[in-house]
N, C-alpha and C positions, 0 to 999 in steps of 0.2 A: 259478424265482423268483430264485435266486443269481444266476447268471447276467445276469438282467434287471438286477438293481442292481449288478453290475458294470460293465452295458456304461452302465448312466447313471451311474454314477462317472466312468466315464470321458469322457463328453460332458462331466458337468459342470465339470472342471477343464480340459479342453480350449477353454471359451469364458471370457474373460477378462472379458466387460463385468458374468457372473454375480458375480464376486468382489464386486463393490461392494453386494450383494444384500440382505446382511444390516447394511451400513450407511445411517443414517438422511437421508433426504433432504428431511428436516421443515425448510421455509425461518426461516434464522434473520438478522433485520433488527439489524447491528451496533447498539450502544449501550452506554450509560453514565451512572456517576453524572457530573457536569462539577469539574474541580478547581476550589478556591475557597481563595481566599490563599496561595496555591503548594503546597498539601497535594494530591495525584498524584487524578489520577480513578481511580475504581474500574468494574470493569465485571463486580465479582462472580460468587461462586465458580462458579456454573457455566459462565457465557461462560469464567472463568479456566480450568476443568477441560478443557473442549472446545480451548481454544487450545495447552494445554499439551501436550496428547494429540497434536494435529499442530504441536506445534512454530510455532506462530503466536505473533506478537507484538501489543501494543499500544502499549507505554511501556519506557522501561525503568530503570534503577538509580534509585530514588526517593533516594538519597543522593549523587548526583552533580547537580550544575547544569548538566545537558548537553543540549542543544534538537536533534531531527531532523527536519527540514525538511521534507516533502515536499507535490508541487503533483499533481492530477489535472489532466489535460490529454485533454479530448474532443476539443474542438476549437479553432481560433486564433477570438482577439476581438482582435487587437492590442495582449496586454498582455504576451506572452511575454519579448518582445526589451527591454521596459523591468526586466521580472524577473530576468532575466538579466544586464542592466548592473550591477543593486545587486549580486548577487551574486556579481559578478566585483570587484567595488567594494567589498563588505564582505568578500571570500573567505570566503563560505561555501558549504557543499555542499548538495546537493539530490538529490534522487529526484524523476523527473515520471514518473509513470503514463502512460501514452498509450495510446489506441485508435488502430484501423487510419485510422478517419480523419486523426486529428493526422499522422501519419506517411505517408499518400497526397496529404494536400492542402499540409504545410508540412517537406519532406524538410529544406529547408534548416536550421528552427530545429529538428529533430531532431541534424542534423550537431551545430549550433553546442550543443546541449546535452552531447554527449558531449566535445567538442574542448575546453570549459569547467571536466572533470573531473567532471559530474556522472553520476549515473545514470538509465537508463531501465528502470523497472518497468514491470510486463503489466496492462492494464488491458482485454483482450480486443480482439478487433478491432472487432465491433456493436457492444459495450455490452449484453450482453441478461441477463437474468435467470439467471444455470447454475441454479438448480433446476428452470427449466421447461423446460431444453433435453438432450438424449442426451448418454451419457460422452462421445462419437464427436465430438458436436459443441463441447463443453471443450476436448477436446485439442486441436481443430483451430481455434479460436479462439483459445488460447492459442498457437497453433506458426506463426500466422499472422502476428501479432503480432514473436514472437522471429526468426522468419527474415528478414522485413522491415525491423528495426530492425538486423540484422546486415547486411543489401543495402546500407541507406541508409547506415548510420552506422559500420559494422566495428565494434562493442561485439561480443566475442564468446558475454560469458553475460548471461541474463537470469536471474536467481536471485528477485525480487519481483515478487510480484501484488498488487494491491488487487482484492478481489472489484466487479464493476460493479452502482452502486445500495447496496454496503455489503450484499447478502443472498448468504447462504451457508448450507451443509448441510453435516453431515458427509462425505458422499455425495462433494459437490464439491472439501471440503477435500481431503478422497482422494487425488480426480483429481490436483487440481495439484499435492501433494508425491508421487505417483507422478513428476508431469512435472518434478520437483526446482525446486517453487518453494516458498517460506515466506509464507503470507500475511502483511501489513502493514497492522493497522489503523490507529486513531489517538486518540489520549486529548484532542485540541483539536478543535473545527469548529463553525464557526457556520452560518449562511445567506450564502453569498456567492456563489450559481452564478445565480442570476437578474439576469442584466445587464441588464433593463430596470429593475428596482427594488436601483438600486444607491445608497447611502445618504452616499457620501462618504468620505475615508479615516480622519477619527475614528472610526467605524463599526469599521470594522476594525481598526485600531487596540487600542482600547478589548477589541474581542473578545479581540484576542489576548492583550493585557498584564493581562486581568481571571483568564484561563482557564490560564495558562500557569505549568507546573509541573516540578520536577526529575523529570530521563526524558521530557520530552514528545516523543511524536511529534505535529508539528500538520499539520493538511489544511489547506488552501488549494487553491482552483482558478482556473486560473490565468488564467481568461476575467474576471475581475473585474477591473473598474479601483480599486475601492474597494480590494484586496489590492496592487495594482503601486504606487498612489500611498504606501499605508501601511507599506510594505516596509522602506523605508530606516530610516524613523524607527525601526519597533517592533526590527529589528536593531540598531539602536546603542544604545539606551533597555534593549532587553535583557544587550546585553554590559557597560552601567555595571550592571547587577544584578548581575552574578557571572555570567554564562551563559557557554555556548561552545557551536558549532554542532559536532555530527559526522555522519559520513554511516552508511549504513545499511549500512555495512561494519563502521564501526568498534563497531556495536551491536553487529551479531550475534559480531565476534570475542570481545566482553566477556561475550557470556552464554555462549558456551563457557566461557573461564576459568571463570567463576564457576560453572557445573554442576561443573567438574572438583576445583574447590575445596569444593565441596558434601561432608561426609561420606558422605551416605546415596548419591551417585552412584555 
């Protein structure tokens, strides 16, 4: 009998997809309270516990007026390249998520994203659900992705993921900070990925300047014309507020400091 659970000891540390066994692969559907008169959204203590455990963000310093940007990017609708002018035109930075599609079908505005200064985050190559798929098939969704955008574009790390669909498990958070990435949710997002019922750019607009709070990270995607038309204004309208755009570098270097600065760290 010794023997026996010896030799499955040693199988069982010998296969690595077990390690994730005993963490939970219960689909969890991103959400939030919505911020309202620049007081931060909340996405309570437990989404907070979960996030903090793998080092996932949502928002960040509620006492700084500092806005982080970023677009999901499935696939082109023609509104990239005008996305891109404003923010080469207001200088500000951005994170685009992209899927294998964006990056097989449109190399070139992948090039012009990184050549711009901005960054490209992992938004899987399908798009598919990671809690209904094998670790096997995460990593290779995610590696698909990062090798591809370093073919096209020479960016040589990809350090962010946005989960695809916003659904996630501990399970998968796992996966991907095994695969050294940090998930990135978002404390702003309205309805704006249905481009046939797109409503105009006060729409979006109005979304953004109603919801937007010190530390937001806000979503936008980037197939909307209602988001490309509304871009310029809600950027300039935001900077007479007191705001300032940073990137998603400059977050995570601040929340180190500030863990280090933390007593109990």
């Amino acid at each position: 009998m010794k023997r026996f659970l010896s030799i499955f000891s040693i199988f069982f540390l010998m296969v690595p997809s077990i390690t994730f066994a005993a963490v939970s692969n219960k689909p969890i559907h991103w959400g939030f309270k919505r911020a309202m008169n620049e007081e931060p959204a909340e996405a309570g203590p437990e989404y907070d516990q979960i996030l903090e455990k793998y080092g996932a963000v949502y928002k960040g310093s509620p006492d700084k007026k500092i806005l982080y940007l970023t677009f999901d990017s499935g696939y082109e609708n023609g509104q990239t390249e005008k996305i891109l002018d404003v923010l080469k035109k207001e200088n500000v930075p951005a994170t685009f998520f992209i899927t294998g599609h964006f990056l097989k079908s449109q190399p070139d505005l992948a090039k012009r994203i990184v050549k711009d200064g901005h960054i490209i985050g992992n938004h899987s190559w399908n798009h598919p659900d990671f809690t209904q798929i094998s670790d096997e098939r995460v990593r290779e969704e995610l590696q698909k992705v990062k090798d591809e955008t370093k073919k096209i574009t020479g960016q040589k790390k990809m350090k962010y993921l946005r989960p695809p669909r916003g659904i996630f498990s501990e399970r998968t958070m796992q996966i991907a900070k095994e695969e050294g990435y940090t998930h990135i949710f978002w404390s702003l997002a309205f309805v704006d990925w249905h481009i046939g019922q797109q409503k105009g750019w006060r729409y979006a607009y109005d979304n953004i300047m109603s919801r937007v709070h010190p530390g937001c990270i806000m979503l936008l995607h980037s197939v909307s014309q209602d988001n490309a038309d509304a871009l310029e204004k809600a950027i300039q309208d935001l900077k007479k507020k007191g705001y300032t755009f940073k990137s998603l570098d400059y977050l995570m270097k601040q929340q180190k400091i500030e863990k280090k600065q933390t007593p109990d760290s």
